[in-house]
C-alpha positions as CSV (number, residue, x, y, z in Angstrom):
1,X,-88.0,-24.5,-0.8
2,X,-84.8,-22.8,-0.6
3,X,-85.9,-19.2,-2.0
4,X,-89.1,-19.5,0.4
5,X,-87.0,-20.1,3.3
6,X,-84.3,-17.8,2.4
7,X,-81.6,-21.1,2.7
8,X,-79.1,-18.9,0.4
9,X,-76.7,-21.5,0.9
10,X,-78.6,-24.2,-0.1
11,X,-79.7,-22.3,-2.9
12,X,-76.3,-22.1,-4.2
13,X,-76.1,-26.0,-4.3
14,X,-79.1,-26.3,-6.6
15,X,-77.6,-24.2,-9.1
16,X,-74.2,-25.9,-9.3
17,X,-75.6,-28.9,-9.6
18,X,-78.5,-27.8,-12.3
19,X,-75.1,-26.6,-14.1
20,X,-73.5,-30.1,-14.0
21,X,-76.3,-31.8,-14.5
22,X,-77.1,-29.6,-18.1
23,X,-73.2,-30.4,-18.7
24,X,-73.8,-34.5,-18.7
25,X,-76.8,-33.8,-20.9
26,X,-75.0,-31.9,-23.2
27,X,-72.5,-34.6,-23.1
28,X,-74.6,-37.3,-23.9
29,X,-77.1,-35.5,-26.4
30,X,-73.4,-35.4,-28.1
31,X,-72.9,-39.1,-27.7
32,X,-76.3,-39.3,-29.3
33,X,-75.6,-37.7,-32.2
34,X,-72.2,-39.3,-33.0
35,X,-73.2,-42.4,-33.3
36,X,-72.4,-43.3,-37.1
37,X,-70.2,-45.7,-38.3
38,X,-67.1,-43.9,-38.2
39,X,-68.4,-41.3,-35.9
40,X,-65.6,-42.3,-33.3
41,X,-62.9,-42.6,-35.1
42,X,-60.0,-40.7,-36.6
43,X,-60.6,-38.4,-39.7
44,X,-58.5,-36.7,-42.4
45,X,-59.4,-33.0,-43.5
46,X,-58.5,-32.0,-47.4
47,X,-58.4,-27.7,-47.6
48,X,-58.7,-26.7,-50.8
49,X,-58.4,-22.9,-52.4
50,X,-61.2,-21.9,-54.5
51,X,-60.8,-19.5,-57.9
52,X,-59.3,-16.1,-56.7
53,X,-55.5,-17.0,-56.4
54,X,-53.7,-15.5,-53.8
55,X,-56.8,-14.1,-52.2
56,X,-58.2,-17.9,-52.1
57,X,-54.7,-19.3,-50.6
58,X,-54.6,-17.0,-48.2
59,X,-58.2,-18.1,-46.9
60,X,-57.1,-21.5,-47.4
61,X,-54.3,-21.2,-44.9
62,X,-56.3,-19.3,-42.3
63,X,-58.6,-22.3,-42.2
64,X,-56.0,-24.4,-42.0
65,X,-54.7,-22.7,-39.1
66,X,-58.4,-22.3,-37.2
67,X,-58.5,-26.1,-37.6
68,X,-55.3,-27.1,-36.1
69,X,-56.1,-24.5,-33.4
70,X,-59.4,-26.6,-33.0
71,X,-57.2,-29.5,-32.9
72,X,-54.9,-28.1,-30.1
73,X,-57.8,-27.2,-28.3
74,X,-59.1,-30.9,-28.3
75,X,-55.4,-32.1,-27.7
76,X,-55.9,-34.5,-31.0
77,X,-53.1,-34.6,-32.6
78,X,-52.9,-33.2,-36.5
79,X,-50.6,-34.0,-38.7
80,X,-50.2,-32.3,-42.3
81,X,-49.0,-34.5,-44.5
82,X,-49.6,-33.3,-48.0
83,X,-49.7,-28.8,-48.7
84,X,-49.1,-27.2,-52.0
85,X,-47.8,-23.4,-51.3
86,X,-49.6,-20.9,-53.0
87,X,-47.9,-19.0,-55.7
88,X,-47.3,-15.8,-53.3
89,X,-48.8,-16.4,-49.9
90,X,-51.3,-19.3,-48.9
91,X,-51.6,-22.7,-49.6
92,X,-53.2,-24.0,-53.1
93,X,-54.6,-27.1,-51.0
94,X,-53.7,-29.3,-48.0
95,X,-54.2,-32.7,-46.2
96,X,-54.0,-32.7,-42.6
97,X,-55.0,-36.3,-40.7
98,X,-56.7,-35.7,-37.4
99,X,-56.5,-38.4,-34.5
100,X,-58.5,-38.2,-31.4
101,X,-61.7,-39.1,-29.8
102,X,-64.8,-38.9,-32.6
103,X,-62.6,-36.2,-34.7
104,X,-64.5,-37.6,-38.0
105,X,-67.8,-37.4,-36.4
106,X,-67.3,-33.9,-35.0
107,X,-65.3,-32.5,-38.3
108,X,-67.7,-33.8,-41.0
109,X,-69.4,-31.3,-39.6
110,X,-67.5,-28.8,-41.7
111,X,-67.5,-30.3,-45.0
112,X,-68.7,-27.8,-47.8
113,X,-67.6,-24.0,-48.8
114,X,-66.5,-21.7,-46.7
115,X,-66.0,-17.9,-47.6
116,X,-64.4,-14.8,-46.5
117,X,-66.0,-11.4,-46.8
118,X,-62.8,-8.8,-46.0
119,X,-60.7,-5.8,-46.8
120,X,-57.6,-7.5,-49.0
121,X,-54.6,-7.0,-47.2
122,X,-53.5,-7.3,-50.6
123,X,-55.2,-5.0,-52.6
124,X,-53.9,-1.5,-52.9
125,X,-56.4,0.1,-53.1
126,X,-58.3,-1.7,-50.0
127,X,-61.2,-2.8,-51.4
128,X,-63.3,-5.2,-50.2
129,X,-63.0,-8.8,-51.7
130,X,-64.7,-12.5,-51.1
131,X,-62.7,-15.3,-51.4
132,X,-64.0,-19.0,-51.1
133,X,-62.5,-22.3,-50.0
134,X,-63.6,-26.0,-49.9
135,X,-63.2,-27.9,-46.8
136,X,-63.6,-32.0,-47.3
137,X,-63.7,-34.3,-43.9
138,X,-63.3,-38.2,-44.5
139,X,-62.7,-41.3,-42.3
140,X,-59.3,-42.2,-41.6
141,X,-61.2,-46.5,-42.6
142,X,-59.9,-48.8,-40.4
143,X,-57.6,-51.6,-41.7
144,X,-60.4,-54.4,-41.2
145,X,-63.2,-52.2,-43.0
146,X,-63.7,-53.4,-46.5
147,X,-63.0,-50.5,-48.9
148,X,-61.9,-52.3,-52.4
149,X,-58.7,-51.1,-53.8
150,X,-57.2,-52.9,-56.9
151,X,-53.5,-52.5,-58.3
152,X,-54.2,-52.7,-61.4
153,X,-56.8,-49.7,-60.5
154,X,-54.0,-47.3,-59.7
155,X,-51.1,-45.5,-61.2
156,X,-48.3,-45.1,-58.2
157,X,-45.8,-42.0,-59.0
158,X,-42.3,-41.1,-56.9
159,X,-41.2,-37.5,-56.7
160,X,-38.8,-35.4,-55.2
161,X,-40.9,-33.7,-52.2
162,X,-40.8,-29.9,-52.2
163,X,-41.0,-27.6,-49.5
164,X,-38.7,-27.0,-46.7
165,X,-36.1,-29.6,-46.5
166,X,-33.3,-31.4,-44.4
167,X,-32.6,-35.3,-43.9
168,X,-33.2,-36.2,-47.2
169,X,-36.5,-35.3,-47.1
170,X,-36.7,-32.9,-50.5
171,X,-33.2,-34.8,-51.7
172,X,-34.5,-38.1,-52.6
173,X,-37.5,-39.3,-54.3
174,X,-39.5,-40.1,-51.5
175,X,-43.1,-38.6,-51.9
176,X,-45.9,-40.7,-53.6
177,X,-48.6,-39.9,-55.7
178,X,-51.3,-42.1,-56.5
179,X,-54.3,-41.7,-59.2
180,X,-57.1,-44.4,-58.5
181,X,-58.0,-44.7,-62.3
182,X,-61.5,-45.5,-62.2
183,X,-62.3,-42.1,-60.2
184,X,-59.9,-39.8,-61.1
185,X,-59.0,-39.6,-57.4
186,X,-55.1,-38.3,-57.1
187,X,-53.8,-38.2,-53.5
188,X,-50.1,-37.5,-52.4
189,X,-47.7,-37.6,-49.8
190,X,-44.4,-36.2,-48.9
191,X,-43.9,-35.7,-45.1
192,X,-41.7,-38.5,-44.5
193,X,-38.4,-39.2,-45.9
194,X,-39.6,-42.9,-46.1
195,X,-41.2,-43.9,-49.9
196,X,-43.4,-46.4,-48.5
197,X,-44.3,-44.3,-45.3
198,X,-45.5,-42.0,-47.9
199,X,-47.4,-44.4,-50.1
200,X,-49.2,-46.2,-47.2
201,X,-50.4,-42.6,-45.7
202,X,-51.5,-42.0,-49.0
203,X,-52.8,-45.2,-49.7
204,X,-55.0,-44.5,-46.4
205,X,-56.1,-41.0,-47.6
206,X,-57.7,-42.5,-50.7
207,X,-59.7,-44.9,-48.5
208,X,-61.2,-42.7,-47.0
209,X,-62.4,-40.6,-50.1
210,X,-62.9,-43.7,-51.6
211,X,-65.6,-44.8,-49.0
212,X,-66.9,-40.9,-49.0
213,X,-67.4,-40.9,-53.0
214,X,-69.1,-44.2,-52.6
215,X,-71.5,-43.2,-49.9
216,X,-72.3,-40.3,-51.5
217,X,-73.3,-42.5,-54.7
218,X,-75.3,-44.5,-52.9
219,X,-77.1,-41.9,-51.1
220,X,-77.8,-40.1,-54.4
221,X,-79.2,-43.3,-55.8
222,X,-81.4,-43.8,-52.2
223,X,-82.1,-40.3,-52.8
224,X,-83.8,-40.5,-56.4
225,X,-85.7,-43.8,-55.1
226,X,-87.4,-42.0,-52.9
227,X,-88.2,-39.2,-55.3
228,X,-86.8,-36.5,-53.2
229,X,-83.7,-34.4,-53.9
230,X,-80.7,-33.8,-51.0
231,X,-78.1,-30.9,-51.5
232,X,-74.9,-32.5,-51.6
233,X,-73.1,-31.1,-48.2
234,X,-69.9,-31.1,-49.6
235,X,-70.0,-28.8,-52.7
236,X,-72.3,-25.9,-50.9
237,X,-71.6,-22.7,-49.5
238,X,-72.0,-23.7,-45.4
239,X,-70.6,-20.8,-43.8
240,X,-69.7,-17.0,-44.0
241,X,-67.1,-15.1,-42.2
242,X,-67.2,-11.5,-42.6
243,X,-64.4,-9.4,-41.4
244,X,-65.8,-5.9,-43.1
245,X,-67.7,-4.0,-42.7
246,X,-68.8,-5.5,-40.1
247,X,-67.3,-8.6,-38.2
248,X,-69.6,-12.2,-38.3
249,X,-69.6,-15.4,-39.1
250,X,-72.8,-16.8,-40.1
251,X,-73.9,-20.8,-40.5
252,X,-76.1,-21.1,-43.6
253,X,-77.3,-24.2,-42.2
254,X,-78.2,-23.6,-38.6
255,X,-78.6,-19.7,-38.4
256,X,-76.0,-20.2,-35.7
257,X,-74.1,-16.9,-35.7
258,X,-71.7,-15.1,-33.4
259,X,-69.6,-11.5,-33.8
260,X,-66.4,-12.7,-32.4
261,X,-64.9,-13.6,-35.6
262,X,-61.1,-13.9,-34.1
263,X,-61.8,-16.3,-31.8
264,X,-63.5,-18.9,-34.2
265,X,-60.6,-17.9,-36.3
266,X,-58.1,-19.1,-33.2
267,X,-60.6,-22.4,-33.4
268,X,-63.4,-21.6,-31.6
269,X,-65.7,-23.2,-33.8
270,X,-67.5,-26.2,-31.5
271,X,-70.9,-23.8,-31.3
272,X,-70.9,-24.0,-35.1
273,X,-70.3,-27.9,-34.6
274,X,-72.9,-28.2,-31.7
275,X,-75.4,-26.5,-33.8
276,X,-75.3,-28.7,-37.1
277,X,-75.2,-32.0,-35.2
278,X,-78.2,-31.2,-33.1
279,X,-80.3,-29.5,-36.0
280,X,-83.1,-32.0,-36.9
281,X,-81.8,-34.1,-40.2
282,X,-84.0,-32.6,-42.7
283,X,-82.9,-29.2,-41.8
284,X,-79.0,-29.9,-42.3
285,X,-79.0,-28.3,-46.0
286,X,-77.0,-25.4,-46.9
287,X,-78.0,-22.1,-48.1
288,X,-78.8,-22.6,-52.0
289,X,-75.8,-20.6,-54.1
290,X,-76.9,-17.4,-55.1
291,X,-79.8,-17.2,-52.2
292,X,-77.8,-15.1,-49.7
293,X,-76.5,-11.1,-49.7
294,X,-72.5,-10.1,-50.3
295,X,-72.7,-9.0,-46.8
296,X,-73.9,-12.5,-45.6
C-alpha cells in the first residue's frame, strides 16, 4: 500500500520493523535450539596442540586468543585456569572456564579439530605449513547434578605451579593434579595460590568431562542399537582456516564460509555458531579425514 501510494515515509516504518521483527526470530529460533540440558549454563573449553610442535602451539594459542575475544564480545567472563607453554612460542594445551548466559550451549558448538593452512612465520624458508589443534567444550555440572566421583577412584597430586609468578603463587605447592583412575582422565590446576581452590576447580573440570565421556558412551551404545554409525564430533576435522594462498575459513559441517579470516580470528565466529546449531541434526557431521583438498 505504501509503494502504490508513494507513502515513502511509511514505507520506511515497514522496513524497520520487518528488521526487528527478523531480529526476535532469530532470537528465539536460538532459544529453540539451545534447549539441552546444560544448554544454559556455564561451560569449560580444553585447547589442545596437535603433532607439529611449535607450529601446533602457535595455532593453539591463536585459538585461545579468538575465544576469549569471543568471550569479551559476549561480556562472559573467562578465566584460564590451567596452560602449559609451549616449548618456544604457543601453548602445548589449555583450560579456560567460560561463564555467561548459554556459553556451553553456544561453545559445544566448536568441539572437534581445527586447522590452519599458512606461511610459517617460522620457517625460513617460508613455506607453506598446516598445523592442527583440538578444541573440547564441556559443562561446567552444576553441584546438584549427579555426576559419580569416588575417592578411592582418584589419585590427588600437589606441585609447585609454573609460570609467571608473585604471592606465592609458583613458591608454594599450591597447584593440583588429579587422575580419575578408571578413565585415565588427568586434570590440573594452578591459578590460585590456594591448594584447595585449585583442587575444587579441578575437581569441577573433571565433572564435566566426566559427564561428556559418559554421554558420549552412551550415545555410541544408542548408536549401535539402532544400527547406524555417528562421527564422533569431537575427534573430527570441523573447520579450516586458510591464511595462504588465499585467505578463508571454511565449516566442514555447514559449508558456512567467509574470507575475512582476521576478524573470526579477533572472535568473530557466532556465523559459524549460528550455522551448526540451525543445520538439521542429521547433517551436523564433519568432513570425513582425508575427504577434503590442502587448500580446504
Amino acid at each position: 500500500m505504501a509503494v502504490e501510494e508513494e507513502d515513502t515515509a511509511t514505507l520506511g516504518e515497514v522496513e524497520v520493523g520487518l528488521a526487528d521483527l527478523g531480529k526476535r526470530l532469530r532470537g528465539l529460533e536460538l532459544q529453540s535450539a539451545l534447549s539441552g540440558e546444560y544448554d544454559s549454563g556455564n561451560a569449560i573449553l580444553s585447547i589442545n596442540a596437535g603433532a607439529g610442535g611449535t607450529e601446533s602451539q602457535d595455532w593453539a594459542q591463536m585459538l585461545l586468543r579468538m575465544y576469549l575475544r569471543w568471550a569479551e564480545r559476549k561480556r562472559f567472563r573467562a578465566d584460564v585456569i590451567d596452560m602449559l607453554a609451549g616449548d618456544d612460542a604457543g601453548v602445548k594445551n589449555v583450560t579456560v572456564t567460560v561463564e555467561g548466559a548459554h556459553a556451553y550451549g553456544l561453545l559445544h558448538a566448536e568441539s572437534g579439530v581445527h586447522r590452519l593452512v599458512r606461511i610459517s612465520p617460522f620457517d625460513a624458508n617460508k613455506r607453506r605449513h598446516t598445523s592442527f589443534a583440538s578444541v573440547f567444550i564441556y559443562p561446567d555440572i552444576p553441584d546438584d547434578i549427579d555426576v559419580k566421583i569416588e575417592e578411592k577412584d582418584l589419585r590427588i597430586d600437589v606441585y609447585r605451579s609454573t609460570g609467571p609468578g608473585g604471592q606465592s603463587v609458583n613458591t608454594t605447592d599450591s597447584a593440583v593434579r588429579i587422575t580419575h583412575l578408571p578413565t585415565g582422565m588427568v586434570v590440573t590446576c594452578q591459578d590460585e595460590k590456594s591448594q584447595h581452590k585449585n583442587k575444587a576447580k579441578a575437581l569441577k573440570v573433571l565433572r564435566g568431562r566426566l559427564y561428556e565421556h559418559y554421554k558420549r558412551e552412551r550415545d555410541e551404545e544408542l548408536s549401535k542399537l539402532d544400527g547406524t554409525k555417528q562421527a564422533i564430533a569431537w575427534g573430527s576435522q570441523i573447520r579450516s582456516y586458510v591464511l595462504a594462498p588465499y585467505q578463508l575459513v571454511k565449516d566442514h559441517r555447514t559449508g558456512e564460509e567467509t574470507g575475512n579470516v582476521s576478524a573470526v580470528l579477533d572472535g568473530d565466529v557466532d556465523r559459524f555458531i549460528e550455522a551448526f546449531l540451525f543445520k538439521p541434526p542429521d547433517a551436523k557431521t564433519a568432513t570425513p579425514p582425508g575427504k577434503e583438498t590442502d587448500d580446504v
